[in-house]
N, C-alpha and C positions, 0 to 999 in steps of 0.2 A: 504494500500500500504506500503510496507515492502521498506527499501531503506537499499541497501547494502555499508554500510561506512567502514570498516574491508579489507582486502586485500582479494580478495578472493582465491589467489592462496597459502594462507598458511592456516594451520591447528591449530587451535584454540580449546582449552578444555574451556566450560567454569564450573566455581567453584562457590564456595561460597564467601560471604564477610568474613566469619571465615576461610577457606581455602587460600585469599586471605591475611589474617592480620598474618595467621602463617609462610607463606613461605615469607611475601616482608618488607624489611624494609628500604628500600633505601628511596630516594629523593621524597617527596612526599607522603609519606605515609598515611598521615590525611585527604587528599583530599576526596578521601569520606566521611570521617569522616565528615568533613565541610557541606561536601554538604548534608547531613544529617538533619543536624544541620541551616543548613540556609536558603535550598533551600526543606523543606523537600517533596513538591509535586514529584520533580521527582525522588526522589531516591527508590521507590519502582519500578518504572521502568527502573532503572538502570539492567545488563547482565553483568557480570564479567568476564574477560577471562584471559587464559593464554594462550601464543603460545605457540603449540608444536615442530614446526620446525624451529622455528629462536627467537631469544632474549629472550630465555628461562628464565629471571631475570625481564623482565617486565613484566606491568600489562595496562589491554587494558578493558574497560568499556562500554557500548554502552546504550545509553539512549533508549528505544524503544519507539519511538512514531511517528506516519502518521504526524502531522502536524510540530516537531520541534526536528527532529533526529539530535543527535551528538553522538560523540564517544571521550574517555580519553587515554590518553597512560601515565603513568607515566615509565621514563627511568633511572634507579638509576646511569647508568654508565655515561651518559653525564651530568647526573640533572638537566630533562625538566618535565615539565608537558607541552605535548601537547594538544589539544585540536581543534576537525576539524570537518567540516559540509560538503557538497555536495559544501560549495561555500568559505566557511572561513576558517582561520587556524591561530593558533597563538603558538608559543611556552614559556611558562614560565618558566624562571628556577633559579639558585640561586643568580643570580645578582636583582632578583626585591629584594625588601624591606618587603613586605608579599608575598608571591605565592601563599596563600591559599585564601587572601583577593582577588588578582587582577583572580585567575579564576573563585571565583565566578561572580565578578562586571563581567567578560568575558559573562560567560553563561548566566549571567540575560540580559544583555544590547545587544550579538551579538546574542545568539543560540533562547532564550523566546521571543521575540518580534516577 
């Protein structure tokens, strides 16, 4: 079961992680990187996007899995990392103290459980 968390009224390319590191350098930028690196079970099932019809400067992520789907937005013009489920949503941005620390502890504690 496939569960659609992306908007689906916009149009979405998805890319690469090297496609993604050469065009974005805003807010955010190591988040995957992180999750890589900390979380590394799910980042092979990580989906990269970029929108094509609206906020062409972000970057939008989608975890594909049946039992524990989320989805990333990182927005370099407000500098958020959001991060949202079918039921959760939090947005991180440059007032926390690490934003790379507190969306892992996110994903491990609200999205993997």
């Amino acid at each position: 079961m496939e569960t659609k968390l992306l908007r689906p009224q916009v149009t979405y390319h998805v890319e690469t992680l090297e496609e993604f590191e050469e065009r974005y350098s805003g807010f955010g930028k190591e988040t995957y990187e992180n999750i890589k690196k900390y979380i590394p079970e799910i980042f092979d099932s990580l989906v990269f996007y970029k929108c094509i019809d609206c906020q062409l400067e972000d970057s939008y992520a989608e975890y594909k899995n049946d039992r524990f789907p989320f989805c990333i937005q990182l927005d370099p013009l407000i500098e958020v990392i959001v991060l949202w489920n079918k039921s959760k949503h939090i947005e991180i941005g440059y007032w926390s103290k690490n934003e790379y620390l507190d969306t892992i502890n996110f994903i491990k504690s609200e999205f993997l459980q």
